[in-house]
TORKOLTI-437152 format. One record per residue (C-alpha): residue in three letters; x, y, z. Coordinates in steps of 0.5 Angstrom, whole numbers, padded with zeros to 4 digits. Example, Ala and Ser with C-alpha at 12.3 -4.5 7.8 and 13.67 -1.06 7.14 Angstrom:
! residues 2
r r ALA, c1 0025, c2 -0009, c3 0016
r r SER, c1 0027, c2 -0002, c3 0014
//
This chain:
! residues 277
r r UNK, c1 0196, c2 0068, c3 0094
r r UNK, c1 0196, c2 0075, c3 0096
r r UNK, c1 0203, c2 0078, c3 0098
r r UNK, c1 0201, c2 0082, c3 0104
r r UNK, c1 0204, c2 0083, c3 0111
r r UNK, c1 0200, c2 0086, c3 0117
r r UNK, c1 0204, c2 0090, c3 0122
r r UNK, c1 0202, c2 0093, c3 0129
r r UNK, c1 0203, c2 0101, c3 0127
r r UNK, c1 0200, c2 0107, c3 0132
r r UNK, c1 0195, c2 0111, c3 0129
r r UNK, c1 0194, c2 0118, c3 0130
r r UNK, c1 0188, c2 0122, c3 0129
r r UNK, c1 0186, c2 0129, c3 0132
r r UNK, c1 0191, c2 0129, c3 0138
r r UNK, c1 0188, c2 0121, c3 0140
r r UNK, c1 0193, c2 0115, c3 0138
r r UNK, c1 0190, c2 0107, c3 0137
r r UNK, c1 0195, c2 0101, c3 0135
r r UNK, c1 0192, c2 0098, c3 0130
r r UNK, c1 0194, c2 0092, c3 0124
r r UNK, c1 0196, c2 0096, c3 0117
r r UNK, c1 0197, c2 0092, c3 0112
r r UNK, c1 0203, c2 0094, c3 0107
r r UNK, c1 0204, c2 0090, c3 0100
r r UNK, c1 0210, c2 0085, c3 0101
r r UNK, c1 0215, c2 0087, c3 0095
r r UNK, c1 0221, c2 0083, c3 0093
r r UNK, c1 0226, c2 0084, c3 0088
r r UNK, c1 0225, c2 0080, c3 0081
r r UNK, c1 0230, c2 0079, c3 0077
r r UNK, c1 0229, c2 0078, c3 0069
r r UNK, c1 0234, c2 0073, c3 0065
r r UNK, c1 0233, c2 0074, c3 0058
r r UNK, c1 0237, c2 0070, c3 0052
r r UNK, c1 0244, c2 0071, c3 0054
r r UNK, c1 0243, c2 0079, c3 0057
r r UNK, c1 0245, c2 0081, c3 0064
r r UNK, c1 0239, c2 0081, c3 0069
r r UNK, c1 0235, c2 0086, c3 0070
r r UNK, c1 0232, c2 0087, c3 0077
r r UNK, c1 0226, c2 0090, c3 0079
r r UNK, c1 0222, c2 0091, c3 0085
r r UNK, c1 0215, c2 0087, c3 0085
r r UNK, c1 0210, c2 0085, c3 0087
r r UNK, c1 0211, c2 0078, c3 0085
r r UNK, c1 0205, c2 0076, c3 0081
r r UNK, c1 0203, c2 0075, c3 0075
r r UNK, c1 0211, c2 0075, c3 0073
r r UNK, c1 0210, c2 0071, c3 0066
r r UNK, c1 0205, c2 0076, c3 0064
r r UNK, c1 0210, c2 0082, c3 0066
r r UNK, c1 0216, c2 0078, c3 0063
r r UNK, c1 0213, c2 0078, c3 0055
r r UNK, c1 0211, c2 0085, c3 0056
r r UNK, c1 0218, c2 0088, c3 0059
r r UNK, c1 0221, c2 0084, c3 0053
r r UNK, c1 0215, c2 0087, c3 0047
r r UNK, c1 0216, c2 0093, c3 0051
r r UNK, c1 0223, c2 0094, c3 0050
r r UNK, c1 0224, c2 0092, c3 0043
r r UNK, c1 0227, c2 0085, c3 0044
r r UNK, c1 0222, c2 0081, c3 0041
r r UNK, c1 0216, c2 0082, c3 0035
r r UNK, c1 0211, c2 0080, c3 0038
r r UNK, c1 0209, c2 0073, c3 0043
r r UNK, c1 0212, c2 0068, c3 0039
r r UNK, c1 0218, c2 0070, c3 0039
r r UNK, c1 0219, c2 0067, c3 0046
r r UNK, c1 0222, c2 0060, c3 0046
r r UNK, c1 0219, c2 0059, c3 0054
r r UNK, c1 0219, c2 0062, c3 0060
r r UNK, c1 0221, c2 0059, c3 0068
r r UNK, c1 0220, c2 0061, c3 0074
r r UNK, c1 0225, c2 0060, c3 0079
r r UNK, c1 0222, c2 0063, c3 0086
r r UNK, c1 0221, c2 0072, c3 0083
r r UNK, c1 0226, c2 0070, c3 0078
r r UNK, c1 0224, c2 0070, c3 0071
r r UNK, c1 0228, c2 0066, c3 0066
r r UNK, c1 0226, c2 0068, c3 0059
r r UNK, c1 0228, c2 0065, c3 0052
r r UNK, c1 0227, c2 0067, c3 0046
r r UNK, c1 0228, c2 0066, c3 0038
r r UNK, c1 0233, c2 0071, c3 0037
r r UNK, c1 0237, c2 0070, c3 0043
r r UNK, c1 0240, c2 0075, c3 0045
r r UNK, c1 0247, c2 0077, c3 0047
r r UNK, c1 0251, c2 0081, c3 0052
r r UNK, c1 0253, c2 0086, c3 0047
r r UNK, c1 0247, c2 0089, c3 0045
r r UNK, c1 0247, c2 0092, c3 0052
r r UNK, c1 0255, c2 0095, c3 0051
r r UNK, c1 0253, c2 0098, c3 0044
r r UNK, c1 0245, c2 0101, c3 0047
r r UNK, c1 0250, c2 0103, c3 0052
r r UNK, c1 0256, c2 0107, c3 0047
r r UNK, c1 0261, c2 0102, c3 0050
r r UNK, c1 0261, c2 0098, c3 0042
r r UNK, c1 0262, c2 0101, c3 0036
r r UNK, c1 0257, c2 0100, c3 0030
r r UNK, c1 0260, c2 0098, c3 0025
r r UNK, c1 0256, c2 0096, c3 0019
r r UNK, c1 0254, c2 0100, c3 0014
r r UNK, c1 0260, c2 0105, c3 0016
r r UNK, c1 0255, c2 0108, c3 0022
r r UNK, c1 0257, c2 0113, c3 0027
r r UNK, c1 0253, c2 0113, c3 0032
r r UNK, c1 0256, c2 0108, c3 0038
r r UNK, c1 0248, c2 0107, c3 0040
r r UNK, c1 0246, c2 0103, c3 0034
r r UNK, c1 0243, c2 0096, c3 0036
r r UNK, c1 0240, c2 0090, c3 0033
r r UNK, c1 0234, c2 0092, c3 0037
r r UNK, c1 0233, c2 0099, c3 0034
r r UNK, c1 0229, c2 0094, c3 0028
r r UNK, c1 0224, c2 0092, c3 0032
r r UNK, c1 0221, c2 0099, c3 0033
r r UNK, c1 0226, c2 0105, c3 0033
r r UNK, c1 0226, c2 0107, c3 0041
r r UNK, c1 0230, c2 0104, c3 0047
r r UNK, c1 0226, c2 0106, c3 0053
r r UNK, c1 0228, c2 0111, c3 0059
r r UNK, c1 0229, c2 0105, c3 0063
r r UNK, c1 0233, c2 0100, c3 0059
r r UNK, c1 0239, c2 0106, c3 0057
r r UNK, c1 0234, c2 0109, c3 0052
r r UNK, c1 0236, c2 0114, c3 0048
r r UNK, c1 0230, c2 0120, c3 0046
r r UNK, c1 0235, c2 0123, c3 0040
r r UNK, c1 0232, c2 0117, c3 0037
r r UNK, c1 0224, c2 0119, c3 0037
r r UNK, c1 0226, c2 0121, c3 0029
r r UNK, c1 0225, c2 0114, c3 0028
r r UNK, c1 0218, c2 0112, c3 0031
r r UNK, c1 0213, c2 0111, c3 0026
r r UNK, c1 0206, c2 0115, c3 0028
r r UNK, c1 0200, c2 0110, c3 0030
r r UNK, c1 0195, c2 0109, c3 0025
r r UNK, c1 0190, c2 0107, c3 0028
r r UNK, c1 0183, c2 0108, c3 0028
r r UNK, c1 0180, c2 0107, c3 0035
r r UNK, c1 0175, c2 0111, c3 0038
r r UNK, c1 0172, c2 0112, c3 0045
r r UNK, c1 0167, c2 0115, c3 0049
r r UNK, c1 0169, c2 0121, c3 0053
r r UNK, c1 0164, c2 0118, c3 0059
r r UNK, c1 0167, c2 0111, c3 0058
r r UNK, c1 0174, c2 0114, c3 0060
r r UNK, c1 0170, c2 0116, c3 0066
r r UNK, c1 0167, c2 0110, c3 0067
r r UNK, c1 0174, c2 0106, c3 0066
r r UNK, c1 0178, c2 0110, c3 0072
r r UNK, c1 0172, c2 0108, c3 0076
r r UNK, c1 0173, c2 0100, c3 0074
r r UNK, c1 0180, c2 0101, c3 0075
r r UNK, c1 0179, c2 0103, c3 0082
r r UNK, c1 0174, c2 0098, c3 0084
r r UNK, c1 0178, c2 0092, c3 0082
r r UNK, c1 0184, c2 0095, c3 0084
r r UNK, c1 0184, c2 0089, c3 0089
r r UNK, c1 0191, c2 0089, c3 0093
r r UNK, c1 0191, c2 0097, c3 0092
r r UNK, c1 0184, c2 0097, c3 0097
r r UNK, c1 0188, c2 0093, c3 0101
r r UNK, c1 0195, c2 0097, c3 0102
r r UNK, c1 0195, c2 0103, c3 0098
r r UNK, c1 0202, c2 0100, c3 0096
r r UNK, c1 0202, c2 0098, c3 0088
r r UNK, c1 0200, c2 0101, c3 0082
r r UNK, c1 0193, c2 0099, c3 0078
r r UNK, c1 0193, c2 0099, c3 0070
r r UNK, c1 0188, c2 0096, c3 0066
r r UNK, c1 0188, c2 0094, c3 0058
r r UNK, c1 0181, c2 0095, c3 0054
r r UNK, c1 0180, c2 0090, c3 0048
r r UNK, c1 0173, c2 0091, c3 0045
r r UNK, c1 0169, c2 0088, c3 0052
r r UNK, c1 0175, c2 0084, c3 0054
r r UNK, c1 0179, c2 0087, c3 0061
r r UNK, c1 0185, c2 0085, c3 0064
r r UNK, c1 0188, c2 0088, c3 0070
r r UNK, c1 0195, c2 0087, c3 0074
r r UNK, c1 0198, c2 0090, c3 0081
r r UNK, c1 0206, c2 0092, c3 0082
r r UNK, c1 0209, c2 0096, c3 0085
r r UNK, c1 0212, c2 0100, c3 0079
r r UNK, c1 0208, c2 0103, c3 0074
r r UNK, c1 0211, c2 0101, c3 0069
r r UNK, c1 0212, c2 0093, c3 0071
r r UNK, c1 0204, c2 0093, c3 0072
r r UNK, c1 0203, c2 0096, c3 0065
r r UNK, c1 0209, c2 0090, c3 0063
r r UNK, c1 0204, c2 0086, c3 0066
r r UNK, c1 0197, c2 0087, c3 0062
r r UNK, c1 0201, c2 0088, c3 0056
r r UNK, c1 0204, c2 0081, c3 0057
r r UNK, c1 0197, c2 0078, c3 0059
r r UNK, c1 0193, c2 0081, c3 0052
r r UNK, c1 0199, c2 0078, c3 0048
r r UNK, c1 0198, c2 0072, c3 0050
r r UNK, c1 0192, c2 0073, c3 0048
r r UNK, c1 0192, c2 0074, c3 0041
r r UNK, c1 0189, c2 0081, c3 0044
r r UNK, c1 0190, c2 0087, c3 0036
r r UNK, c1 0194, c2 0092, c3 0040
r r UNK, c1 0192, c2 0097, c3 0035
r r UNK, c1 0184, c2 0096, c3 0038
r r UNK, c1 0186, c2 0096, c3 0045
r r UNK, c1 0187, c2 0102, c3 0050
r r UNK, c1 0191, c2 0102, c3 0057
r r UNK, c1 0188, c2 0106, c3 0064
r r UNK, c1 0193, c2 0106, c3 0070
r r UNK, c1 0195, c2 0110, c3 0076
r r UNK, c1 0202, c2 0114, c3 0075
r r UNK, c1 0205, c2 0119, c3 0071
r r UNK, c1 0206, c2 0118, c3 0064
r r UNK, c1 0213, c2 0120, c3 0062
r r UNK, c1 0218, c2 0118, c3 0055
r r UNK, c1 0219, c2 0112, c3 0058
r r UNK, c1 0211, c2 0109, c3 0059
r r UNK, c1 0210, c2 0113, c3 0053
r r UNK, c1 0215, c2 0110, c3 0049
r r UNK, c1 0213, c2 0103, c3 0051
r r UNK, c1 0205, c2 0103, c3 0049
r r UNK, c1 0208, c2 0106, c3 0042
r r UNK, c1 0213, c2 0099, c3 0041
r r UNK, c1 0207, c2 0094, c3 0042
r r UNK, c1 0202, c2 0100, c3 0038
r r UNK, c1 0197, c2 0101, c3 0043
r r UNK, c1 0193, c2 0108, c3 0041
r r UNK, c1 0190, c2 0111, c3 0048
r r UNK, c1 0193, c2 0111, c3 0054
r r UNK, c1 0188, c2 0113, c3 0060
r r UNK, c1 0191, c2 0116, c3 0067
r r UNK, c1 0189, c2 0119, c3 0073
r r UNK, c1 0195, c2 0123, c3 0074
r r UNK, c1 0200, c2 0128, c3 0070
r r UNK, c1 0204, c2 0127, c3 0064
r r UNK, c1 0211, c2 0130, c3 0064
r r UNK, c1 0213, c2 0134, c3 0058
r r UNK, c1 0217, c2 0128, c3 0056
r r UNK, c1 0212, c2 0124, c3 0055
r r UNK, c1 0207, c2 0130, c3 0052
r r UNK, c1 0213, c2 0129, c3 0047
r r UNK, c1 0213, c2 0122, c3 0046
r r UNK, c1 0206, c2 0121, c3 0045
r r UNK, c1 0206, c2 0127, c3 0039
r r UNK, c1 0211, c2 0123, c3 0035
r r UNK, c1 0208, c2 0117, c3 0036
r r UNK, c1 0200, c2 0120, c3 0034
r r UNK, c1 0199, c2 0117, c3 0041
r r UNK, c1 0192, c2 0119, c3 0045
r r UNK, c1 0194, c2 0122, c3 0051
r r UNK, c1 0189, c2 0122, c3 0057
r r UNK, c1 0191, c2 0125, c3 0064
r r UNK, c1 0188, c2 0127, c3 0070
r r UNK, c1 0182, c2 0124, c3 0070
r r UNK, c1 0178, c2 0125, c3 0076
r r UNK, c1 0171, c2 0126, c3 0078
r r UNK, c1 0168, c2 0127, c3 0072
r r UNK, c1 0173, c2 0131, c3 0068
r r UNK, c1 0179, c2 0129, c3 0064
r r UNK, c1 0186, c2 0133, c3 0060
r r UNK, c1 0186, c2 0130, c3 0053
r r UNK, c1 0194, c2 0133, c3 0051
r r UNK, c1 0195, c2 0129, c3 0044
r r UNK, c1 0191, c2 0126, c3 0039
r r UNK, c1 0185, c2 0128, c3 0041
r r UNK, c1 0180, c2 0126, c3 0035
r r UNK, c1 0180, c2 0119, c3 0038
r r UNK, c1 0176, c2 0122, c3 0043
r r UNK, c1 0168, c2 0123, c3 0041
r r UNK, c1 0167, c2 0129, c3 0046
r r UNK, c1 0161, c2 0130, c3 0045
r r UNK, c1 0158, c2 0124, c3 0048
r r UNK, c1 0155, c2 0125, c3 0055
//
């Protein structure tokens, strides 16, 4: 089932108008129930939700990796996640500074149990960047062709099936040796969610596995392709300089304004091979 609404709409070209039917992607809110945390509430477009569900959680450190979750239900757009760790409201209050940390005498009121599973708490859970210290550089030896980066923001375009529809949702693609995965949102960030989720699923090695997509890329998108370990990450559009600093910490390879046939390549480029034509 597609979410997509038509609506009567007047076009105007060239100082003529015409009523046509435009169609526009039917986003809905989502609200994420994970263990005994508050729910987190998004707007999406409201497919692949389970797949979104296992990479929010991978993406924000509350889990390890895909059998760390118990189950996940669907209750219309609202996803119920429990996993084996079975979180607690409090760690919400402490990512928030709201509860000091007590063990082992530390003094910053930010410490929580999720800065185990990798370090950094991104933009878009409450994260905290004076952390980035604590991020492990990615070590993987991945290599890709400049021309296949070409290729990939091609096949992005082509398959991006309700964008084509409604210039309404963003796209990301996930590459694993000559396997794909493509989801659709409304947020950059939940269609990134979505792949990431899908190749855990999977079995997919992150650390072979590289991400194209539609958006900006700044700390907070950085930050969760560094959590799973992913190496490259591919866009058409801009890096903000937060991101830019992200991706150094954590040797990312960065890949920005791909278009036509050229790329900007900001970090770590040896896992680039520039020469190929």
């Amino acid at each position: 089932m597609d979410f997509i609404r038509q609506t009567d709409v007047i076009r105007w070209e060239d100082g003529n108008y015409e009523i046509i039917k435009e169609n526009s992607v039917d986003d809905e809110y989502t609200y994420l129930f994970i263990d005994y945390l508050p729910p987190r509430k998004f707007s999406t477009y409201p497919k692949d939700l389970k797949d979104f569900a296992v990479g929010y959680c991978l993406g924000e450190g509350l889990i390890k990796d895909y059998s760390d979750i118990n189950s996940i239900e669907l209750d219309g757009t609202n996803v119920l996640v429990s996993t084996k760790l079975s979180h607690d409201p409090e760690e919400d209050l402490e990512q928030e500074g709201i509860v000091q940390e007590r063990k082992g005498n530390c003094e910053h009121a930010c410490v929580c149990r999720l800065l185990e599973y990798q370090g950094v708490n991104s933009d878009n859970a409450g994260g905290i960047r004076s952390e980035l210290k604590t991020i492990e550089p990615n070590t993987s030896d991945l290599k890709i062709d400049a021309t296949q980066i070409i290729k990939d923001i091609q096949h992005l375009t082509d398959e991006a099936k309700i964008w084509q529809k409604t210039a309404g949702v963003h796209v990301a693609q996930l590459k694993y040796e000559d396997k794909i995965i493509i989801r659709e949102d409304v947020s950059r960030h939940v269609a990134v969610d979505k792949v990431i989720g899908a190749a855990a699923k999977e079995g997919y090695d992150f650390s072979k596995c590289y991400i194209s997509y539609s958006g900006r890329m700044p700390a907070d998108m950085l930050i969760k392709v560094i959590r799973v370990g992913i190496p490259i990450i591919i866009s058409n559009a801009a890096p903000a300089s937060s991101g830019i600093d992200v991706a150094n910490a954590g040797n990312i390879t960065m890949v920005g304004f791909v278009r036509d046939n050229r790329f900007t390549v900001y970090t770590s480029p040896e896992r680039i091979n520039l020469e190929n034509r």
